[in-house]
N, C-alpha and C positions, 0 to 999 in steps of 0.2 A: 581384405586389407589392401588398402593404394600402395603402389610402390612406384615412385617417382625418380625420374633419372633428374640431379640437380639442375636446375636452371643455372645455364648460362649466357650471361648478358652478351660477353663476347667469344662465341664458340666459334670462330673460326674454320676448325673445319667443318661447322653444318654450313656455313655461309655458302663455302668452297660446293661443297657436296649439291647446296643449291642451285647455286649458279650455274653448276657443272648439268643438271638435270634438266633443266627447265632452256636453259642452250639448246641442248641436244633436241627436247620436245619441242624449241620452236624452230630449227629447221627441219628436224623431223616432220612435222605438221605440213608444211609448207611442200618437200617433197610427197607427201601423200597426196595430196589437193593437185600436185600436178600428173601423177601419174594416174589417180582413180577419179578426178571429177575433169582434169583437161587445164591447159595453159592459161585458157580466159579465163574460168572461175578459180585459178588458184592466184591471178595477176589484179583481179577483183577483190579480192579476200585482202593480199599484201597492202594495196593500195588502202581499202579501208581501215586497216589494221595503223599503216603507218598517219595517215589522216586525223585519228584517233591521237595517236601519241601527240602529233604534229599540236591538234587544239588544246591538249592538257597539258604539254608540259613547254613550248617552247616559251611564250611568252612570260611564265613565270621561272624560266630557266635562265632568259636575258639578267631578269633582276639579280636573280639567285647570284650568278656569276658576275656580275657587276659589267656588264658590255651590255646594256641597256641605252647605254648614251652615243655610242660607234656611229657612224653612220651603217644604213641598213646593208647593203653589200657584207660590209668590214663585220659586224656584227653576226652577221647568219653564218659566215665562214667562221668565225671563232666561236659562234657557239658549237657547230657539228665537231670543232676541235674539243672541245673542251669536252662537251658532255661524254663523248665518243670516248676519248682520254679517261676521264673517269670508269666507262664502263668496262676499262682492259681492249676499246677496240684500238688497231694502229691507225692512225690517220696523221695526214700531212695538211699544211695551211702553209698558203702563199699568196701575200700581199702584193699589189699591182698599184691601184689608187683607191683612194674614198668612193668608187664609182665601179671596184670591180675585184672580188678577192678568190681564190681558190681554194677549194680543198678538195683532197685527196686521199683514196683509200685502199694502199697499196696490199697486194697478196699477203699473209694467208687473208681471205672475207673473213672478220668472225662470225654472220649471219651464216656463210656458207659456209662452214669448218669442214679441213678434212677433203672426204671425195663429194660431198654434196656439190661443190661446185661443180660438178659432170652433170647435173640433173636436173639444174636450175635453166629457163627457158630465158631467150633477153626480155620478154615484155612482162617476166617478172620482174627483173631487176626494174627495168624503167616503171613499175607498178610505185616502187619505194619513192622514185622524185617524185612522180604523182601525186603520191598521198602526200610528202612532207616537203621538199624542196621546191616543189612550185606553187604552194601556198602560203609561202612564207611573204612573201609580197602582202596578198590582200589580205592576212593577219598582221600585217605591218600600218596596213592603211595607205601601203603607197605603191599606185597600180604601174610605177614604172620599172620593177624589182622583178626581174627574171632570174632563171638557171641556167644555163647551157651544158651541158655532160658532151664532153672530149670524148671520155673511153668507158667502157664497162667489161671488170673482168671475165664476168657469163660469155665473153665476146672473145674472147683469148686474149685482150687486152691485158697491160700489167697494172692495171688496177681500176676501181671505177672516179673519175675524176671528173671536173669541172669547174664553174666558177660563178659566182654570182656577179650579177652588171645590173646596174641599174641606169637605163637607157634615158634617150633625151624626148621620147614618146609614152604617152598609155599604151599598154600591153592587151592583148588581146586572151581571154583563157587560155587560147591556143599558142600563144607564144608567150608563155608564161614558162614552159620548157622547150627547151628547144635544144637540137644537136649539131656538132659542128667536129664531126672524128678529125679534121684535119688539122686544128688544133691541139696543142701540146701544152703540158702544164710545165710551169718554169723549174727550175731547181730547187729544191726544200732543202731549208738554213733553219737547224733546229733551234737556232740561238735567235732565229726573229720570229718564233711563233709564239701565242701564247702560250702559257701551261699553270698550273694550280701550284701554290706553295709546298712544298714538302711537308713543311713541320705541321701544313695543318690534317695531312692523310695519312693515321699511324694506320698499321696494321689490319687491324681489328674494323676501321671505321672503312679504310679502302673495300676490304672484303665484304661488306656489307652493300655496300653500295655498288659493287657490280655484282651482287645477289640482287639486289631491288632490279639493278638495269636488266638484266635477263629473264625475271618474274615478269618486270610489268610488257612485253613483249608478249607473252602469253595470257596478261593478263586483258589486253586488246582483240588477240589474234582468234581466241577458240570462240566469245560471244559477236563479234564478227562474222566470223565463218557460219555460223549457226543464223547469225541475221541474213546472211547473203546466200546462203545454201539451202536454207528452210532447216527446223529441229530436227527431221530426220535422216537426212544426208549431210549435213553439218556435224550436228552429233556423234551420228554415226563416224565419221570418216576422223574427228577429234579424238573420238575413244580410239578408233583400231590405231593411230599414232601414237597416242598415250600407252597402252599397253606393250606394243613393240620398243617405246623408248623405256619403260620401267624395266623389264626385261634385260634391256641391252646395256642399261645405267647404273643394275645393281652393284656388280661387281666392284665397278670403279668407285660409285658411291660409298660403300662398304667400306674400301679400300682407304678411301680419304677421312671416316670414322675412326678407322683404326680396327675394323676387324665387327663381324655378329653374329653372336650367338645364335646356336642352332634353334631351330624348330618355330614353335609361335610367339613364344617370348622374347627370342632374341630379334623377330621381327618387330615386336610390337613395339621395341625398345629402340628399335632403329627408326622405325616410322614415327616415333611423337619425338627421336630427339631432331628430325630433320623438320617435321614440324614447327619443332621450337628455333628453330635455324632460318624457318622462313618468316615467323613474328606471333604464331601463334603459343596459344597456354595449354600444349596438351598435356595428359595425364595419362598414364596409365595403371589398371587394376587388375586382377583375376577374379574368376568365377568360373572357380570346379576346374575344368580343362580347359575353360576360354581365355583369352587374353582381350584386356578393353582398353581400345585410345579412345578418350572422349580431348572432345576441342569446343569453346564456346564463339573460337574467335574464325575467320577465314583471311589472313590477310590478303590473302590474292586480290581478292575481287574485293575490298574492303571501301573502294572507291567507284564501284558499279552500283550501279540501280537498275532495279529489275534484271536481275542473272535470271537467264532462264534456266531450267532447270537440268535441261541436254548439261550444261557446260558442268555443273557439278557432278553430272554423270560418266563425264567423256573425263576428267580431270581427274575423276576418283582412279580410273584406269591404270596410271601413273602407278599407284602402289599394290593395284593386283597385279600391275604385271611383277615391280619388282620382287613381291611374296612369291611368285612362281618362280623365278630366278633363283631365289634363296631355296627355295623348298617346295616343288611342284608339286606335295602334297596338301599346301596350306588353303585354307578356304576364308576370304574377308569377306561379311556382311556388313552391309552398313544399318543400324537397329534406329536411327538418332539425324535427324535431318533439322537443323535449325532453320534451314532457309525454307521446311515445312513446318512449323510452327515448335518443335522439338523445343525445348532448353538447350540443348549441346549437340554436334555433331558426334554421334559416336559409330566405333566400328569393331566389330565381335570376330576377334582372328583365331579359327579352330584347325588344329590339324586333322585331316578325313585319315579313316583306315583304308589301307593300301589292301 
């Protein structure tokens, strides 16, 4: 007999619990890659990772937001306001002229939460303009649109900051970013930035939306890695992350549910409602002593083609580790592979005799 924990449209705190996991997994990630594969290949990975984001979401975020028509400068600086805003990150925007705008992204990182910012290298941080802020020009179509970065807090700086100019020359790759520490960002006047309406971000919708923002970061980061590391040191190094973060995420995960029940069921019931918190329609059943989430859907990758198969593996990680968290006796099979031809993702959670 199925037993289904009710769908809810706006669960809140799976949102929270999401967000809160998939944070933790993508700087967790990130510190792995630099301490087991080295600085370059994990400043390689950020970069592609932010690249990725940069070609699918900026241009259709201008419209979204309606600073589409700005001049390019003014525009790029209030979109990393906005979007960044929306996802819970702190950032500052300060306006110069039609030709040169800043923004700023004052302590705590929320890419680097916490102590991660000890372990982060600078040519990670500068990996991030790389992939996004110094492409924003030639996805503009106007090759006179550079960056400049003042500070980066990797650097003990008080936050990573900078500005876009759009110069009275074509720009060369190479000075499409550029650094200049000796400059200083001007004062931030929260009354001349922009910001998003209130009445139109209740609750429910905010919380969602800086769930998406921290998924699709992962959602970039782990088939990147995998493209840039090869599937079996990519893979590999995605999973041992995933697993240390499941591990270290339960609790507080748990915690933000409201509490789970022991053993495999209480797991199982945890695992399809955060599931359903990320977009999917799981379900859960028994059989005999096992407990079954099946899923037909993945919203993760929902807008990937061709996932390789590593990343479903390294991803699955996530929730064996949190099962050992909850219950180091529990044992998850996955029986049910749709991205191998299955009907549904499923997974058979038994607890082993001790």
């Amino acid at each position: 007999m199925t037993r289904q924990t009710p769908l809810a449209a706006d669960d809140t705190a799976a949102f929270t619990a999401i967000e809160a996991i998939y944070h933790a997994y993508l700087t967790g990630f990130i510190l792995t890659l630099v301490s087991r594969a080295g600085a370059r290949a994990a400043a390689e990975v950020v970069h592609r990772t932010f690249r990725r984001q940069q070609l699918a979401r900026f241009l259709p975020g201008l419209k979204k937001l309606g600073i589409d028509h700005l001049p390019h400068a003014v525009a790029c600086a209030q979109y990393h306001t906005l979007s960044n805003q929306v996802g819970g990150v702190k950032v500052e925007y300060v306006y110069e002229s039609d030709r040169k705008a800043w923004v700023r992204y004052p302590p705590p990182r929320w890419i680097w939460s916490g102590t991660a910012i000890c372990g982060i290298p600078s040519e990670v941080s500068r990996a991030m303009l790389t992939g996004w802020h110094a492409n924003n020009g030639p996805v503009l179509g106007n090759p006179r649109l550079g960056f400049v970065c003042t500070a980066q807090t990797v650097d003990g700086q008080p936050g990573l900051e900078g500005y876009y100019k759009e110069y009275d020359h074509d720009l060369s790759p190479d000075e499409r970013l550029q650094f200049a520490p000796g400059e200083e960002c001007p004062p931030f006047d929260p009354a001349l930035a922009p910001s998003l309406p209130a009445e139109g971000w209740p609750e429910s919708r905010l919380r969602k939306v800086m769930r998406n923002y921290a998924m699709e970061y992962v959602t970039s980061i782990v088939p990147e890695a995998i493209a840039a590391l090869g599937p079996s040191e990519g893979g590999s190094l995605a999973g041992h992350a995933a697993r240390l973060i499941g591990m270290h995420c339960f609790d507080e995960t748990a915690a933000m549910l409201g509490g789970v029940a022991p053993g495999a069921e209480g797991f199982a019931h945890y695992f399809a409602r955060l599931a359903r918190g990320q977009g999917d329609d799981a379900a859960v059943s028994r059989d005999g002593e096992a407990w079954i989430v099946s899923q037909s859907t993945w919203h993760l990758m929902r807008e990937r083609r061709d996932v390789p198969r590593e990343a479903f593996d390294a991803w699955n990680q996530l929730w064996v580790g949190a099962a050992l968290a909850h219950d180091r006796w529990l044992r998850i099979d996955v029986t049910g592979r749709r991205d191998c031809g299955d009907p549904a993702w499923v997974w058979r959670i038994t607890r082993r005799n001790r």
